[in-house]
SEKOLRO-357661 format. One record per residue (C-alpha): residue number from 1; x, y, z. Coordinates in steps of 0.2 Angstrom, whole numbers. Each point is the difference from the previous one (the first is absolute). Example, Ala and Ser with C-alpha at 12.3 -4.5 7.8 and 13.67 -1.06 7.14 Angstrom:
2
- 1 / 62 / -22 / 39
- 2 / 6 / 17 / -3
! end
This chain:
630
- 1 / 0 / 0 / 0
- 2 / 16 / 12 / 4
- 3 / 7 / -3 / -16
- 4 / -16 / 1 / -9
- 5 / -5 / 18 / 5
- 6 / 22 / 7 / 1
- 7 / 0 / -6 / -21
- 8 / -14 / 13 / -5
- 9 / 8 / 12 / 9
- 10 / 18 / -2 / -5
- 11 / -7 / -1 / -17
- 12 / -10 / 19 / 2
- 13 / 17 / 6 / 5
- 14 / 12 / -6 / -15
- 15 / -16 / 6 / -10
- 16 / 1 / 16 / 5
- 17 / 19 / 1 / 4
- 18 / 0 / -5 / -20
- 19 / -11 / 14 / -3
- 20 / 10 / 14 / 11
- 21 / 17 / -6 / -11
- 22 / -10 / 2 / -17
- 23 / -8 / 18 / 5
- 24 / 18 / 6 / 5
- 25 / 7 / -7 / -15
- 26 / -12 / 9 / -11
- 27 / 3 / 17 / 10
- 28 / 14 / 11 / -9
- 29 / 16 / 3 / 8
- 30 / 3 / 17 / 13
- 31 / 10 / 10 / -10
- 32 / 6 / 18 / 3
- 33 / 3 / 5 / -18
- 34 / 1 / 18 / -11
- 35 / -12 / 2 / -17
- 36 / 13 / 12 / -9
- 37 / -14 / 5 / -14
- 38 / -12 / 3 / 14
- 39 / 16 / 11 / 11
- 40 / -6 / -9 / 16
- 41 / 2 / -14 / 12
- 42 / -9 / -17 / 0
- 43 / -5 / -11 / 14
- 44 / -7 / -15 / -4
- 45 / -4 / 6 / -18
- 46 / -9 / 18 / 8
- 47 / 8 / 16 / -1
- 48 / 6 / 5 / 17
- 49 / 6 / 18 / 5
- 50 / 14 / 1 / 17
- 51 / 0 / 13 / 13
- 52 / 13 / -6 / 12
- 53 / 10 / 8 / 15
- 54 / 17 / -4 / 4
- 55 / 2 / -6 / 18
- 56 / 16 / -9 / 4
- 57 / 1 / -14 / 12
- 58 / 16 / 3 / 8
- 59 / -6 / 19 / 6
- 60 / -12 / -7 / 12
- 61 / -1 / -13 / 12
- 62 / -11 / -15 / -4
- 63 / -12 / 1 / 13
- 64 / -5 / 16 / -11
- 65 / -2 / -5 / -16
- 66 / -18 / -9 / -2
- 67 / -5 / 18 / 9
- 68 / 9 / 10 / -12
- 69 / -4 / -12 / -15
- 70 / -18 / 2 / 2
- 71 / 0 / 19 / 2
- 72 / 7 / 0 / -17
- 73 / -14 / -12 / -6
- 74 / -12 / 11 / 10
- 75 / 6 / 17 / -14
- 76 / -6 / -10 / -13
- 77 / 21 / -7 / -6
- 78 / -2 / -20 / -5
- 79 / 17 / -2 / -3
- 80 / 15 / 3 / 14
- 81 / 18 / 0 / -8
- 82 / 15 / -3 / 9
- 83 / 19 / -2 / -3
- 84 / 10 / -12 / 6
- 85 / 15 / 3 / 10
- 86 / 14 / -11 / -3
- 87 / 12 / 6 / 15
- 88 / -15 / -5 / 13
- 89 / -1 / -18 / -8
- 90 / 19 / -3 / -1
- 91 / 10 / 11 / 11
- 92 / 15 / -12 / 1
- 93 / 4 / -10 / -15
- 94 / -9 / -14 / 0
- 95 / -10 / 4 / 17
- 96 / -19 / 3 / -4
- 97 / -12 / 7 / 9
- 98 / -20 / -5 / -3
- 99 / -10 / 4 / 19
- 100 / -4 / 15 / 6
- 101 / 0 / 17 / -9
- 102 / 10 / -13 / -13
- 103 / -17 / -10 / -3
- 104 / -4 / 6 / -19
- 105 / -12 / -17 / -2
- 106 / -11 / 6 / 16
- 107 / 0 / 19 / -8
- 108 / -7 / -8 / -17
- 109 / -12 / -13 / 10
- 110 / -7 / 15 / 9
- 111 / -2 / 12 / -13
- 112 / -11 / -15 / -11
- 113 / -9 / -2 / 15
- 114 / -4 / 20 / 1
- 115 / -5 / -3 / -19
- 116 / 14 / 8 / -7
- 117 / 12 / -5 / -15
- 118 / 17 / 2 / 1
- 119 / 15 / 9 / -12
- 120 / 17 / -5 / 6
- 121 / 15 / 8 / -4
- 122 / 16 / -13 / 6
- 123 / 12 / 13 / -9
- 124 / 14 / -6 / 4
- 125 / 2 / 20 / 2
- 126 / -14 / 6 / 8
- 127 / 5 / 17 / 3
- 128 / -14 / 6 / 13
- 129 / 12 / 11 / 12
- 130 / 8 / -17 / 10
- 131 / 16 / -1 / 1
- 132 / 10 / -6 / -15
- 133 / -16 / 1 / -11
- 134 / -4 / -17 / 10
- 135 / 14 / -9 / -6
- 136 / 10 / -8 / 15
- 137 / 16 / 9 / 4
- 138 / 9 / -17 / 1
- 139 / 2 / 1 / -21
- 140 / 12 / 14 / 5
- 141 / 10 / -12 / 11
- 142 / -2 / -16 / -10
- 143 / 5 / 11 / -18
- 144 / 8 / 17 / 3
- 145 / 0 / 3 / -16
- 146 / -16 / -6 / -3
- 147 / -8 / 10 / -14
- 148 / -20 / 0 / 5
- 149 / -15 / -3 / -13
- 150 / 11 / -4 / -14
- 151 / 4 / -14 / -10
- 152 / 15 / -4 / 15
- 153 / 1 / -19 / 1
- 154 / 2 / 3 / 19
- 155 / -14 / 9 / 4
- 156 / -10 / -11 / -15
- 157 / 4 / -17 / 13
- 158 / -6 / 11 / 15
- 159 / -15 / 3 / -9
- 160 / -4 / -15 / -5
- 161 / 3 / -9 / 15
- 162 / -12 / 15 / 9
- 163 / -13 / -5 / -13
- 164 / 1 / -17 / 2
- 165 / -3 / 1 / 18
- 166 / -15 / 12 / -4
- 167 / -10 / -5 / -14
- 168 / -4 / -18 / 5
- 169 / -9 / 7 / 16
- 170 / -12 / 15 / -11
- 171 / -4 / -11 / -15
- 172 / -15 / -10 / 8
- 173 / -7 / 19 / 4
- 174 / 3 / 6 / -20
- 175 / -18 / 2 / -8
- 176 / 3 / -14 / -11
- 177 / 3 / -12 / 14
- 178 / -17 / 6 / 10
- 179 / 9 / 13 / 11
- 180 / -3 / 19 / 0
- 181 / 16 / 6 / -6
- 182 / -5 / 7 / -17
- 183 / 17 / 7 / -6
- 184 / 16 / 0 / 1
- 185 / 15 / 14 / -2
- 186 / 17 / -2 / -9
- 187 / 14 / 12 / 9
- 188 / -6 / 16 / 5
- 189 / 2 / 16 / -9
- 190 / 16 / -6 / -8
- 191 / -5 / 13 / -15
- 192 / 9 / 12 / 14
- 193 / 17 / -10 / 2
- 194 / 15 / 4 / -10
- 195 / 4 / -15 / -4
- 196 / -13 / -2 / -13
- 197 / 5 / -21 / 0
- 198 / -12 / -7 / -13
- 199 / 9 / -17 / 2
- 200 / -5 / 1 / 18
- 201 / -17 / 4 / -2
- 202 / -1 / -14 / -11
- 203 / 6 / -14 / 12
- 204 / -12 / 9 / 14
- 205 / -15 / -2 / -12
- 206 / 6 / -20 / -3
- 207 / 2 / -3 / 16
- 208 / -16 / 6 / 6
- 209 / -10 / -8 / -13
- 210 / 8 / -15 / 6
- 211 / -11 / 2 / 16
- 212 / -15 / 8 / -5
- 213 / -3 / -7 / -19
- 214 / -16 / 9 / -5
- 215 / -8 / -2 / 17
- 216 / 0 / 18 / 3
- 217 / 4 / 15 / -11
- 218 / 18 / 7 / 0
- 219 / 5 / 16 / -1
- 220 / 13 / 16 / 3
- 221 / -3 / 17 / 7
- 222 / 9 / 16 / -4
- 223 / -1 / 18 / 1
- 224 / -7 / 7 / -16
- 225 / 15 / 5 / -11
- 226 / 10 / -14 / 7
- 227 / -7 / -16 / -10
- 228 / 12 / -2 / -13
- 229 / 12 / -9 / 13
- 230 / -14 / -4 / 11
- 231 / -11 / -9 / -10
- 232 / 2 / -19 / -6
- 233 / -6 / -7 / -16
- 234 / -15 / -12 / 0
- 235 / -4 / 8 / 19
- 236 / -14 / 13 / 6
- 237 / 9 / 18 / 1
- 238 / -7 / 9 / 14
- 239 / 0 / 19 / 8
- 240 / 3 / 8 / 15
- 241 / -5 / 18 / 3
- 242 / -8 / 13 / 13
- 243 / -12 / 12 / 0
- 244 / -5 / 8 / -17
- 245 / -12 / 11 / -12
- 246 / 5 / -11 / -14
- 247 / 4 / -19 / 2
- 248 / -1 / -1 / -21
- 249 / 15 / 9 / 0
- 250 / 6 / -16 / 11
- 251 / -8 / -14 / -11
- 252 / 6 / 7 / -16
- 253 / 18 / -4 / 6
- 254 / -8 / -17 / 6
- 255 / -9 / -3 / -18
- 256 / 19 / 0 / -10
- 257 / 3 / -15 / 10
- 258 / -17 / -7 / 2
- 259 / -10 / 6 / -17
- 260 / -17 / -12 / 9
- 261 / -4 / -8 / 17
- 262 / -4 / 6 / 17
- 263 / 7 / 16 / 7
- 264 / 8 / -1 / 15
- 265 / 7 / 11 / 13
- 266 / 9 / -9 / 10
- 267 / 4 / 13 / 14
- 268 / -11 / 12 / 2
- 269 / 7 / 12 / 12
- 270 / -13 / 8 / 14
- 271 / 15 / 5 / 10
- 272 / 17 / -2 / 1
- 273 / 16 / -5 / 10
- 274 / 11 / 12 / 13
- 275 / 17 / 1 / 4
- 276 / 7 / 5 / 16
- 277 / 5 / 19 / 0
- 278 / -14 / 5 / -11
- 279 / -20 / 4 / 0
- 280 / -13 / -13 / 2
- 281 / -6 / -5 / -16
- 282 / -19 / 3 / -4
- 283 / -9 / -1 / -15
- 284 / -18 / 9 / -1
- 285 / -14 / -12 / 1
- 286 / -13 / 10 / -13
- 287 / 16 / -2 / -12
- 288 / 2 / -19 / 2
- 289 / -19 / -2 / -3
- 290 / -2 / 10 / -16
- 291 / 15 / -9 / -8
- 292 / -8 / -17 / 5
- 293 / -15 / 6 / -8
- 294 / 8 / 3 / -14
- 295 / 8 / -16 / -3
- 296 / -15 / -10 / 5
- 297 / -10 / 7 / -14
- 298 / 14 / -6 / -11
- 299 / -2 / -16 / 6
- 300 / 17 / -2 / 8
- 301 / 5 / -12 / 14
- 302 / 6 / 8 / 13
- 303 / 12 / -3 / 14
- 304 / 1 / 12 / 13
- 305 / 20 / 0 / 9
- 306 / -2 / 2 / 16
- 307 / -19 / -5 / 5
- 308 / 7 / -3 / 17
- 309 / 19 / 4 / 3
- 310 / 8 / -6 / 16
- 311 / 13 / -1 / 10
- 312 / 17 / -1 / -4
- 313 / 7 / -13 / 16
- 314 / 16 / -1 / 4
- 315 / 14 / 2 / -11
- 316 / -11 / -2 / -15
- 317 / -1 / 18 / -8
- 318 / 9 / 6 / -14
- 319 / 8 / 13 / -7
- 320 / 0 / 11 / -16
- 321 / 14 / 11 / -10
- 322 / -11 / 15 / -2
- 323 / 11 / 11 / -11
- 324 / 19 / -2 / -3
- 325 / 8 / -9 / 15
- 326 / -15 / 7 / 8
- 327 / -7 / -16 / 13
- 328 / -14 / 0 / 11
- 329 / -7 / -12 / 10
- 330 / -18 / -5 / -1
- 331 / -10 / 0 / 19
- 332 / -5 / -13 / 10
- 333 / -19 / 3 / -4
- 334 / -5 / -4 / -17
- 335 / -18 / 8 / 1
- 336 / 4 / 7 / -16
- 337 / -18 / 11 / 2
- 338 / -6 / -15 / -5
- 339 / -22 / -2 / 2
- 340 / 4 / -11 / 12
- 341 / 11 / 8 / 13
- 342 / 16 / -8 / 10
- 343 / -11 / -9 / 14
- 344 / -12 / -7 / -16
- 345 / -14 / 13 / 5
- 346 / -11 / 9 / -14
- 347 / 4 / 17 / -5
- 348 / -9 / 14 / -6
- 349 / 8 / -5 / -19
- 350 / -6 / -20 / 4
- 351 / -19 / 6 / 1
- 352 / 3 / 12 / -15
- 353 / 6 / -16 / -11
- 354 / -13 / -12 / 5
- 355 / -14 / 12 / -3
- 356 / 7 / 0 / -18
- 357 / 2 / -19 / -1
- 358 / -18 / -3 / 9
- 359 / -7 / 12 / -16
- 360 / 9 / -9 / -14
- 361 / 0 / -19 / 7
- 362 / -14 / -1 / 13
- 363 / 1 / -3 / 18
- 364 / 15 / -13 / 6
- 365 / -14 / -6 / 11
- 366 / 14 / 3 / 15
- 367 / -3 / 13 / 14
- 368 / 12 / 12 / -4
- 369 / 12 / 2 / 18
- 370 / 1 / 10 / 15
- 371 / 17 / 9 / 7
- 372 / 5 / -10 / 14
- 373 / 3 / 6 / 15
- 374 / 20 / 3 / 6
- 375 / 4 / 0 / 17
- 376 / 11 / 13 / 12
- 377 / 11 / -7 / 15
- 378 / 8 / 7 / 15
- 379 / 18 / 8 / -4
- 380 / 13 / -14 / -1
- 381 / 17 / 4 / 8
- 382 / 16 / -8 / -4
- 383 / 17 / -3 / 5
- 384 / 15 / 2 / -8
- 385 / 8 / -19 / 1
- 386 / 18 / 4 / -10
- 387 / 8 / 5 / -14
- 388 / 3 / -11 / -15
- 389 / 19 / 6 / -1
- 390 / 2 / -5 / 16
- 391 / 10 / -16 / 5
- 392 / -17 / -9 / 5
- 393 / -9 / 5 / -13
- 394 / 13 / -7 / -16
- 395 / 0 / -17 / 12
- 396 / -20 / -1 / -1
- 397 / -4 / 9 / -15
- 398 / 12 / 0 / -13
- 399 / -1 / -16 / -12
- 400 / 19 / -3 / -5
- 401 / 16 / 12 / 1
- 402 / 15 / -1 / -15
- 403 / 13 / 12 / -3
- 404 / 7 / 4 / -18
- 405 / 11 / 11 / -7
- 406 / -13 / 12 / -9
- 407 / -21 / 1 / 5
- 408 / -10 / -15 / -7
- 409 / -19 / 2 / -4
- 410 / -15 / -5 / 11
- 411 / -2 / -12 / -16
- 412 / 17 / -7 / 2
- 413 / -4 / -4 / 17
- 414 / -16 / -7 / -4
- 415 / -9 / 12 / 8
- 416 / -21 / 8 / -2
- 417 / 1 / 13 / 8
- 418 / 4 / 9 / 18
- 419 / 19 / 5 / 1
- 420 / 15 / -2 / -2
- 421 / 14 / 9 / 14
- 422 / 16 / 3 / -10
- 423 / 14 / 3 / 11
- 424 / 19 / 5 / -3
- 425 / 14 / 11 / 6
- 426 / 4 / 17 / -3
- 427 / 17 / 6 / -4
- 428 / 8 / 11 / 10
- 429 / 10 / 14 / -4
- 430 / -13 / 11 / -6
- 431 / 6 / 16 / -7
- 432 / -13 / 11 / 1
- 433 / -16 / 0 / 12
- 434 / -15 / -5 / -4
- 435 / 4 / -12 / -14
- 436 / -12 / -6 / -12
- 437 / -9 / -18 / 0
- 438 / -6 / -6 / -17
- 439 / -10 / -14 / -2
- 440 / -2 / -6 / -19
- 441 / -14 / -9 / -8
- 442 / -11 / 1 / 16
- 443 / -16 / -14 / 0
- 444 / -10 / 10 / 11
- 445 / 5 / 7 / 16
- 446 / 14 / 2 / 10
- 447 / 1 / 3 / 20
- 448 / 16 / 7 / 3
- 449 / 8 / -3 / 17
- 450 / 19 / 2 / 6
- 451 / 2 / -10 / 14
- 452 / -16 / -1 / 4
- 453 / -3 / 16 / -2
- 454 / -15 / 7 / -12
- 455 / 7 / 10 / -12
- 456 / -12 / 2 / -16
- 457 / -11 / -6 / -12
- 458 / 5 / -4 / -19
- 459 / -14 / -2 / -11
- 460 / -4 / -7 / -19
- 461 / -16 / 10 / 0
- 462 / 9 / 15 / 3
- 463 / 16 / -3 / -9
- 464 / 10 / 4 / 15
- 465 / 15 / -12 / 1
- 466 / 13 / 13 / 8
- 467 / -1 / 7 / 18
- 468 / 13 / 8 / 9
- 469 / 7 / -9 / 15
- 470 / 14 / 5 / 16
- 471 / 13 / -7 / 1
- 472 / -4 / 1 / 22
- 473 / -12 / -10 / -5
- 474 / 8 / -19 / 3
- 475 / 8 / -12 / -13
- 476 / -14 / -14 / -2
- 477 / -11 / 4 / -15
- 478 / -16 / -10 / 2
- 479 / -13 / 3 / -15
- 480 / -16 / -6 / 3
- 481 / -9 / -3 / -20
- 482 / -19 / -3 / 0
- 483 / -8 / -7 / -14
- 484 / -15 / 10 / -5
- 485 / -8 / -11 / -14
- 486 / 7 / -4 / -15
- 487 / -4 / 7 / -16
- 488 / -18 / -7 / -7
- 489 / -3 / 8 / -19
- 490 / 13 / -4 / -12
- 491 / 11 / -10 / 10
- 492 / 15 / 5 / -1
- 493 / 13 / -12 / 12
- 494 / -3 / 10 / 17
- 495 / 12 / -8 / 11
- 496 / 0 / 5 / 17
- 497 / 14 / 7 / 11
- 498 / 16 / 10 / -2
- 499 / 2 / -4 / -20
- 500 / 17 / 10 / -2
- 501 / 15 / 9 / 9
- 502 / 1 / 7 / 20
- 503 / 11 / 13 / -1
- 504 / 7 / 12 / 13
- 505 / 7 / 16 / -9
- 506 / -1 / -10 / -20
- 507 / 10 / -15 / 9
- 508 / -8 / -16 / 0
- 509 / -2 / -11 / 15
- 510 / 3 / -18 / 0
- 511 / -3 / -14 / 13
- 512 / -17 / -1 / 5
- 513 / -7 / -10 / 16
- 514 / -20 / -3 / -8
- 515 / -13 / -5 / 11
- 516 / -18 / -3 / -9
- 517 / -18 / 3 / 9
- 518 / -12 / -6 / -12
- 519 / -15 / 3 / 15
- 520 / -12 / -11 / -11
- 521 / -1 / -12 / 13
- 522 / -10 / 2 / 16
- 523 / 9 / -14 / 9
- 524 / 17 / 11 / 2
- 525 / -10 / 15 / 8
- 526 / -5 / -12 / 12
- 527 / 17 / -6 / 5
- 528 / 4 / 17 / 3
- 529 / -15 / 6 / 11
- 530 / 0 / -16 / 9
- 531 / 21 / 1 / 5
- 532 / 2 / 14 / 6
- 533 / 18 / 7 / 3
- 534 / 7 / 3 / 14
- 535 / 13 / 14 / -5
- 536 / -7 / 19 / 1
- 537 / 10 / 4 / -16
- 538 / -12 / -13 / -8
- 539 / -15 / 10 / 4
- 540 / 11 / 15 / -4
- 541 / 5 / -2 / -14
- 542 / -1 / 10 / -17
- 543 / -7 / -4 / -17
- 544 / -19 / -6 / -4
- 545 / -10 / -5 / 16
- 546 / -12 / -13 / 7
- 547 / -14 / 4 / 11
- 548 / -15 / -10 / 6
- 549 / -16 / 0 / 8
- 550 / -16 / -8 / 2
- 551 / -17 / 4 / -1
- 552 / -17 / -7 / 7
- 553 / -16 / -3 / -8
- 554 / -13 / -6 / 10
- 555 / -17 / 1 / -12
- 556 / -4 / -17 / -10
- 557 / -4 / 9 / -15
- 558 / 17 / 7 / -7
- 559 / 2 / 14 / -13
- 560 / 13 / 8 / -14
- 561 / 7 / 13 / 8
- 562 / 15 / 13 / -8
- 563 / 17 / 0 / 10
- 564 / 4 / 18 / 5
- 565 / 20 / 2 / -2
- 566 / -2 / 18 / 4
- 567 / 17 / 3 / 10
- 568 / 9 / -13 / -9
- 569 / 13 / 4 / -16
- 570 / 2 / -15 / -11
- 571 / -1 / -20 / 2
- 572 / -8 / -14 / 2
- 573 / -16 / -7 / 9
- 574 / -4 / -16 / 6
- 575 / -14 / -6 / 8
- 576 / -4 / -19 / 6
- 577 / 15 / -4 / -9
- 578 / -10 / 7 / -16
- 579 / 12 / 10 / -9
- 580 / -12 / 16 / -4
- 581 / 13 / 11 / -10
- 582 / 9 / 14 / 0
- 583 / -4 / 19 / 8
- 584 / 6 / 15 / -7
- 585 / -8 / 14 / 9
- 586 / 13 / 14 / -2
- 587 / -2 / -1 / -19
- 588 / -16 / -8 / -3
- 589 / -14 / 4 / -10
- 590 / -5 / -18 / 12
- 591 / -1 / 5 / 19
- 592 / -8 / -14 / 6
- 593 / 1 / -20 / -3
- 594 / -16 / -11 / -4
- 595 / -2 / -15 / 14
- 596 / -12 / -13 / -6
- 597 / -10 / -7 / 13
- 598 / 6 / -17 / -2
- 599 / 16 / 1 / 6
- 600 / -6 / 5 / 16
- 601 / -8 / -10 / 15
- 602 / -8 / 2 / 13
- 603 / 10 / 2 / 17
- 604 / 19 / 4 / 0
- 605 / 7 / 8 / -17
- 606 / 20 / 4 / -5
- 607 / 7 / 11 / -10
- 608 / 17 / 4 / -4
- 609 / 8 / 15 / -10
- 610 / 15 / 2 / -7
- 611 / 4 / 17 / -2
- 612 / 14 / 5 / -12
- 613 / 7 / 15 / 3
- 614 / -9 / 11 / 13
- 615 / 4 / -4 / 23
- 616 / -18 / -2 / 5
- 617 / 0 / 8 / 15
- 618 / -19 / -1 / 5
- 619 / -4 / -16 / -10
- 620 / -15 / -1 / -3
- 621 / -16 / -3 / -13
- 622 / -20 / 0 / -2
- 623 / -11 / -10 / -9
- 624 / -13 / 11 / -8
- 625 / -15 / -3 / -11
- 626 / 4 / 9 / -16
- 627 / 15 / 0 / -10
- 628 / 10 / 16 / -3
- 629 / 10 / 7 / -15
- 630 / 7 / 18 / -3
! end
């Protein structure tokens, strides 16, 4: 009787596990495609119009993104785009990082899930103000002659062993392959580099179609005059351009490269990016809405760069050569006035966009969102715990000393980011008082101390690389060099560090003891606060400092909040062990630093600041509920 009443049943479900197989095969294959004659985008055979916003994963900590994600959704986007940052994924050689602010797949998985599609841009040169352009500084190390996005066979094996690490984890998201990742970039803006490297291009396009076959479209962007080296045959060309009263101007250039198909503008700009020691960039709203206007009534796809900006933790920002040997080194913040601000909270330009979108797509059927609320604490007052130049602090802090005859590179030892303390003798038998220190080739910053004694600050953004010195002043030279970011657009090889001769009065000097502080991991801090020394000239001592605190929070509900450096010069936060980034008061436009809520916890809170080159001697900061620029 049990086998007479199972047979029917089993028999039903072949029947209509049959059925389910032959309905699927006769359903046609997703396919993101582009109709040429008809100058748009297909999906699934249906012309299909983009409006995207650039968020990238690594500015924001993941227990933000869904929220952040579905604001976006909530303006009306339905596609986030996103590079890829190859120095997060492979800091080391070899050493690859997946968890955490690293987790690309969970990014992608959330954003389907917030029913959005997805552009990614893997570069390998993303540019996006991180250090380097997002190429990890170890190529410098590894090749010193290394000669980036060209057709150099060692950079080419980098590449491809990058890529081959990469692409097998994004191909079961690709369009094709029943994932939300709808295109895919070649390069980036590489109409813009010298080098102009067609051969180059060429392996990049093979190597990519290796990966993502015709299961998403392919395709370049650059600036509008800047195709000719930018563009690649048999690959979409697209734009990127700002605010306008005449985007045909832009398309035309477009149209010599791209005579039918889809017009796309790749980055559209409703803000823009700041360096330190310079205004707050802001673009007007009513602007950015009339020229989206303008381009949605052509039709265009449009990618707005930044939808929501970020943060720039830790070591990460990058630089730029603003003019000749002119740098400047982006800010920690990358809000870029973006619609969505630093925090991920809508802005007066967010609600101006998504009434446009609502009109020309319909509702997103998602609430649009709320500010959130920010959060103030009590003032938090630190103590000064040493000096990094001090004996304690090169035991605890410093990753490896060697000496050589000339200054060596942060590269050539290896190194991110942090310092590097260059120490030498001076001559004596000066003949004239003061004498003049020059520092050649300086990559960035230089803290200069003679025997422990401040002296002066040389500069790379200043172009100062003299200062006069006494010869009362001792005979140890100690020349502290920060790295500020390396340069981001157009690549040069920025090495960091003291790139060419010390002199004293045009002699050179020779035999350095080199003592490296890369500061990029938590774990030697801790050493240092936990072992505390037990000599007063330890806690004395000259050169950048340490202080510490801690803090209390004692609600269950937790905050962002903006760390308030107001008496501090210049340095570097930690809170939790979470490096936060840099603070630059005395130059600004950037007062205060963003604190996202989720590194903080309820009960006891530290925080330690490294300050570079101010004595402290009232330590203390707040945590206030609004950022502050100048």
């Amino acid at each position: 009787m049990i086998a007479y009443r199972v047979l029917p049943l089993l028999a039903l479900c072949l029947s209509g596990w049959a059925a389910t197989i032959e309905a699927a095969a006769q359903q046609p294959p997703r396919k993101f495609d582009i109709d040429f004659q008809n100058d748009t985008f297909t999906k699934d055979g249906q012309p299909f119009q983009f409006i995207s916003g650039s968020f990238h994963y690594f500015r924001a900590l993941p227990e933000s993104w869904r929220h952040i994600l579905r604001s976006m959704r909530a303006a009306g986007l339905n596609t986030v785009m996103t590079y890829i940052e190859w120095s997060l994924h492979e800091p080391m050689p070899g050493q690859y990082q997946w968890e955490g602010i690293a987790n690309l797949e969970e990014f992608i998985e959330i954003a389907q899930s917030e029913n959005l599609f997805v552009i990614l841009r893997p570069g390998p040169y993303i540019c996006a103000e991180r250090d380097m352009g997002g190429f990890p500084h170890w190529l410098l190390t590894k090749y010193p002659s290394i000669k980036l996005r060209t057709y150099d066979t060692d950079y080419l094996r980098e590449v491809q062993n990058w890529y081959n690490q990469l692409m097998p984890r994004l191909v079961r998201y690709l369009y094709g392959n029943g994932g939300p990742v709808i295109m895919v970039s070649i390069e980036n803006e590489y109409g813009s580099f010298k080098a102009c490297d067609g051969q180059y291009m060429q392996f990049l396009k093979n190597l990519t179609v290796h990966f993502v076959q015709d299961k998403a479209v392919l395709f370049t962007n650059d600036g509008p005059e800047l195709l000719k080296c930018g563009s690649i045959p048999g690959i979409l060309p697209t734009l990127d351009f700002g605010i306008t009263n005449n985007p045909n101007a832009f398309w035309q250039q477009l149209r010599k490269y791209l005579p039918k198909g889809p017009l796309v503008n790749a980055e559209y700009y409703p803000g823009w990016l700041t360096h330190w020691m310079e205004p707050t960039a802001r673009v007007d709203a009513g602007m950015v809405v009339n020229t989206l206007k303008l381009m949605l009534n052509q039709k265009a796809n449009v990618n707005f760069y930044m939808f929501f900006g970020g943060t720039n933790f830790g070591f990460t920002a990058g630089a730029n050569d603003v003019g000749p040997g002119k740098y400047s080194a982006d800010i920690t913040s990358y809000d870029y006035d973006a619609p969505l601000d630093e925090a991920g909270d809508p802005t007066p330009k967010y609600f101006a966009i998504r009434k446009v979108l609502v009109e020309y797509f319909g509702d997103p059927g998602v609430p649009a969102p709320v500010k959130l609320p920010k959060m103030t604490l009590e003032t938090v007052w630190l103590e000064r715990r040493g000096s990094m130049l001090s004996k304690h602090g090169r035991t605890m802090l410093a990753q490896k000393i060697v000496t050589s005859v000339t200054p060596v590179s942060f590269e050539a030892l290896n190194q991110h980011s942090g310092f590097v303390l260059y120490e030498t003798q001076l001559p004596a038998g000066y003949n004239r008082d003061p004498y003049t220190l020059k520092v050649e080739n300086l990559h960035d910053r230089a803290y200069v101390h003679i025997d422990g004694t401040f002296a002066g600050i040389l500069s790379r953004e200043t172009n100062t690389n003299t200062i006069p010195l006494s010869v009362g002043l001792g005979t140890r030279l100690q020349l502290l060099v920060e790295s500020q970011g390396r340069i981001n657009y157009n690549i040069p090889n920025d090495f960091k560090g003291i790139l060419g001769t010390v002199t004293v009065d045009a002699k050179p000097l020779y035999n350095w003891t080199i003592t490296s502080f890369p500061l990029d991991s938590y774990r030697y801090l801790e050493n240092f606060l936990t072992q505390q020394p037990t000599e007063q000239e330890d806690l004395d001592g000259a050169g950048a400092q340490v202080y510490y605190g801690t803090f209390t929070i004692s609600s269950d509900t937790i905050y962002d909040t903006y760390l308030y450096p107001s008496v501090w010069g210049k340095g570097l936060v930690f809170i939790n062990g979470f490096n936060l980034g840099r603070y630059w008061p005395l130059a600004g436009p950037q007062i205060t630093l963003y604190v996202p809520r989720h590194i903080l916890k309820k009960g006891n809170n530290q925080i330690v600041m490294i300050e570079y080159q101010q004595h402290i001697q009232h330590p203390y900061v707040q945590f206030i509920d609004k950022p502050i620029f100048m």
